[in-house]
C-alpha positions as CSV (number, residue, x, y, z in Angstrom):
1,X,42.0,208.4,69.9
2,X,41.3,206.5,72.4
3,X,44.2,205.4,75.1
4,X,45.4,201.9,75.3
5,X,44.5,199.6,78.2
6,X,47.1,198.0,80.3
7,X,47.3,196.1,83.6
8,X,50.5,195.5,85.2
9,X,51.8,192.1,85.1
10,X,51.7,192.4,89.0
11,X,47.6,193.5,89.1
12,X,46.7,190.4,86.0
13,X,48.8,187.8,88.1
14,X,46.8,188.6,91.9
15,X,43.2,189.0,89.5
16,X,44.0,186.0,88.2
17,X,44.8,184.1,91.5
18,X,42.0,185.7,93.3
19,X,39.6,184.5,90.4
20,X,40.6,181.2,91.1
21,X,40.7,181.0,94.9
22,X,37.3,182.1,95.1
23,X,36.2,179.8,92.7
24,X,37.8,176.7,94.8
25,X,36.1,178.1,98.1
26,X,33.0,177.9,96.1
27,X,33.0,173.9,96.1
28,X,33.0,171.5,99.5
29,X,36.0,170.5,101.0
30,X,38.4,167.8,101.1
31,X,40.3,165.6,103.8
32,X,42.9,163.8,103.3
33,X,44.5,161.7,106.2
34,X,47.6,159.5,106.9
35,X,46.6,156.7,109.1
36,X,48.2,153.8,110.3
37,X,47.2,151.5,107.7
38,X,47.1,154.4,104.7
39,X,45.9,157.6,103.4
40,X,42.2,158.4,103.8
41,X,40.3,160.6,101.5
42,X,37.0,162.4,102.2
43,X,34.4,164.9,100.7
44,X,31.0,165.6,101.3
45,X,29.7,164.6,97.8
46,X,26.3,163.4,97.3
47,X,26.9,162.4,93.6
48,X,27.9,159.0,92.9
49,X,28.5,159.3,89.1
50,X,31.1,162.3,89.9
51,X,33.9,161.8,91.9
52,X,36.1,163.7,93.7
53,X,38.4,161.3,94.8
54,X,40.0,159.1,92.0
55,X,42.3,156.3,91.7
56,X,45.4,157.5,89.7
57,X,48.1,153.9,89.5
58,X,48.4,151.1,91.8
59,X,49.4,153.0,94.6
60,X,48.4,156.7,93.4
61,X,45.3,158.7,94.1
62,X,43.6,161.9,93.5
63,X,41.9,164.2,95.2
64,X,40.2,167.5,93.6
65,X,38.6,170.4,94.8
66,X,37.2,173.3,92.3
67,X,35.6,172.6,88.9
68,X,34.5,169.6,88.4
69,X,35.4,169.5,84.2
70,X,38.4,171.5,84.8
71,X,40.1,168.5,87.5
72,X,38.6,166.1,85.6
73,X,40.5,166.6,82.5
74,X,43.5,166.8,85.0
75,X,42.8,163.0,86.3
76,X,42.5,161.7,82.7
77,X,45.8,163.2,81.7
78,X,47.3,161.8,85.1
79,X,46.0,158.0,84.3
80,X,47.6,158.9,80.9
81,X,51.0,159.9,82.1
82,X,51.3,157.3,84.7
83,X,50.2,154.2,82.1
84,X,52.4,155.1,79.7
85,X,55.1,155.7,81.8
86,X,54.7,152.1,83.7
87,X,54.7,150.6,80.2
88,X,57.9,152.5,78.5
89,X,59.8,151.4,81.7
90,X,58.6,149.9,84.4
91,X,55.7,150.0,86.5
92,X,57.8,151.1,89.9
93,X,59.2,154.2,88.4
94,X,55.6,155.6,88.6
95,X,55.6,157.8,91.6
96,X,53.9,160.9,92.9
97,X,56.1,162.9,93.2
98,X,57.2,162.6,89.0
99,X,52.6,163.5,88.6
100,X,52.8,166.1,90.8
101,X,55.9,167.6,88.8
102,X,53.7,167.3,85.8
103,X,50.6,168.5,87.1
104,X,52.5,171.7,88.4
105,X,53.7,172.3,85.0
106,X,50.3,172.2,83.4
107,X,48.7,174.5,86.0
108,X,51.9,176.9,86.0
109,X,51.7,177.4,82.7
110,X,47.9,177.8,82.3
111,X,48.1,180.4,84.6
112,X,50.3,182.2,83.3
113,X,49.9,182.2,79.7
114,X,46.1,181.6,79.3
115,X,43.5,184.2,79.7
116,X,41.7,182.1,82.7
117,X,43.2,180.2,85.7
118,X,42.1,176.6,86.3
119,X,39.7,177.2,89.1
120,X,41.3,173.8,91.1
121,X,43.2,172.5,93.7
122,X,44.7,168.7,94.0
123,X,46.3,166.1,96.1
124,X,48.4,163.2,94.1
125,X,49.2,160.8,97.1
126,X,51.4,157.7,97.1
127,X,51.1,155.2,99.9
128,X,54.0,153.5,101.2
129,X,55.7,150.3,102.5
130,X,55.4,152.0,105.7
131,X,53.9,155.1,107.2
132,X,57.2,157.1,106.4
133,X,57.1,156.7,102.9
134,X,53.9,157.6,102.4
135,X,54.0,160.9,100.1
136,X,51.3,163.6,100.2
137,X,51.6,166.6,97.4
138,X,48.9,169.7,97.5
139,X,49.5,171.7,94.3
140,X,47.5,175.3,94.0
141,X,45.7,176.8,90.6
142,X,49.4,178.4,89.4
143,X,51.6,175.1,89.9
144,X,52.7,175.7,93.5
145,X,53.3,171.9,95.0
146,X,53.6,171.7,98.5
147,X,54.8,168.7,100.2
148,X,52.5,167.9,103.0
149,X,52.5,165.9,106.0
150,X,50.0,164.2,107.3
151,X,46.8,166.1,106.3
152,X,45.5,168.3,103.9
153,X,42.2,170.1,104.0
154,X,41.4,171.9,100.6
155,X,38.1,173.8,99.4
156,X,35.3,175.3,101.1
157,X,36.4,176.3,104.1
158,X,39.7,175.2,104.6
159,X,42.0,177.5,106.2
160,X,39.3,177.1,109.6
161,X,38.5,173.4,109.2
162,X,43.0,172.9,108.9
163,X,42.8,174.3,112.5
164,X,40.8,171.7,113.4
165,X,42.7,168.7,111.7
166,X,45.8,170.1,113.3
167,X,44.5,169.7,116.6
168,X,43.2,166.7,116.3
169,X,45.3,164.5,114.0
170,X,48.3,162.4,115.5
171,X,50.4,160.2,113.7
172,X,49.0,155.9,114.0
173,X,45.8,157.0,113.6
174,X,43.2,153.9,113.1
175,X,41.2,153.5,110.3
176,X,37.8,154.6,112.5
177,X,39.5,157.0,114.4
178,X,40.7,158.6,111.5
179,X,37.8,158.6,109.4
180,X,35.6,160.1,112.1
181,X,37.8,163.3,112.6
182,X,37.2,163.7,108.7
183,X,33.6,163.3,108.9
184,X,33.6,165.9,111.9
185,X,35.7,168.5,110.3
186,X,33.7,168.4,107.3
187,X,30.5,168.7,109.3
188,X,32.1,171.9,110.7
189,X,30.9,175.5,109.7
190,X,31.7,178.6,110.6
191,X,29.3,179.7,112.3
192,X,27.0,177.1,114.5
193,X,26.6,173.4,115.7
194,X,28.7,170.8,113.2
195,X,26.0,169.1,110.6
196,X,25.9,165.7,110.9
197,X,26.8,163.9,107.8
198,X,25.8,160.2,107.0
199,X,27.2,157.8,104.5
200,X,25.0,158.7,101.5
201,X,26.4,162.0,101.3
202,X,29.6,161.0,101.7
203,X,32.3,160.0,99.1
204,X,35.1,158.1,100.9
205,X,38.4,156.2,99.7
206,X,41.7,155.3,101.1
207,X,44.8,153.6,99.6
208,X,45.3,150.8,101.8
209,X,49.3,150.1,102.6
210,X,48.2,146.1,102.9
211,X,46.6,145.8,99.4
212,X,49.6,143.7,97.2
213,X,49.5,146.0,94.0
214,X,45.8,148.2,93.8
215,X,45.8,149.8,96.9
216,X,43.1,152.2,96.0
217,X,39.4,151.2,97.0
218,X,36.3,152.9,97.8
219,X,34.1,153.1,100.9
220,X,30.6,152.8,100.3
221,X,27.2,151.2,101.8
222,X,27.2,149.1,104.6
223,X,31.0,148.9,104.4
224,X,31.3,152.8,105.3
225,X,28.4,152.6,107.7
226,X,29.9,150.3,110.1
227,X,32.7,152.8,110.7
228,X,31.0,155.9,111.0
229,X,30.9,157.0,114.5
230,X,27.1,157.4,116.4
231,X,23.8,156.7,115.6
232,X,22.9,156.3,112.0
């Protein structure tokens, strides 16, 4: 007879989480900036029928790194959650921090109850009035939420490229200023000179603090040219 198979709950849990860091360092990373007008988003993604970066509610975006069916299910169920919560009360009590609570459940309990973590990472952001209320939440493949301030680099390589952003971020950041440290750090490898990236490799969005109610939109074409930095 043959002798039944266990793991300890410790070993499943750190197979489980390394499973799904390794499958978020697989994909490219993510910025996400404050500036002095917003919160900048940016990912080197060539696809313009796949997004990485998604608007969420009138002042609520989202930001994935990992697999791309896996977050995507995630941002459906957010637009879900944060429609039918403006229309049962009203449209202010919409906030990020109430998706990121949700979100946190729903990864928590995936990975700890299914047999396979989700293999992502997010940011829900909420811009503010003003720069202080802006609101910036990372949550991690088992439903940890962070509260972040500032910047967040997720994906790829982004313990190395956070260095980076740490250095060279600042608070009041411009909108060109700001989108040209993204574009840098994502340029950055390891090992080697930075790749230059151009605009059609690029998917960029910010939630812009002066928009009345949308603040979402996207950069694209000649728009996101004009504020990349250097020859094009």
């Amino acid at each position: 007879m043959s002798m039944p198979f266990y793991v300890s709950p410790e070993q499943l849990m750190k197979d489980r989480a390394d499973y799904a860091r390794k499958g978020i360092a697989r994909g490219r990373s993510v910025v996400v900036l404050a500036f002095e007008d917003g919160i900048l988003f940016a990912t080197e993604n060539a696809s313009r029928a796949l997004h990485k970066i998604s608007e969420i509610y009138d002042r609520i975006a989202f930001a994935a790194v990992g697999k791309y069916n896996e977050f995507e299910n995630l941002r459906v169920a957010g637009v879900r959650y944060a429609d039918l919560r403006g229309y049962s009360y009203d449209r202010a009590d919409v906030n990020a921090r109430g998706l990121a609570n949700a979100y946190a459940q729903t990864l928590g309990t995936v990975f700890t109850t299914e047999a396979k973590p989700l293999e992502v990472e997010l940011v829900v952001a909420e811009v503010g009035d003003v720069p202080d209320d802006d609101q910036i939440y990372r949550l991690s493949y088992d439903g940890s939420v962070a509260d972040e301030r500032g910047h967040v680099v997720m994906g790829g390589h982004a313990e190395s490229l956070a260095v980076v952003v740490e250095k060279e971020w600042a608070p009041g950041l411009g909108l060109k200023d700001a989108l040209a440290l993204a574009v840098r750090v994502l340029g950055t490898q390891p090992e080697g000179e930075a790749r230059p990236l151009a605009a059609a490799q690029l998917e960029v969005a910010l939630l812009d603090r002066a928009r009345p109610r949308r603040a979402f939109r996207r950069l694209t074409g000649a728009a996101l040219e004009d504020l990349l930095p250097g020859p094009r």
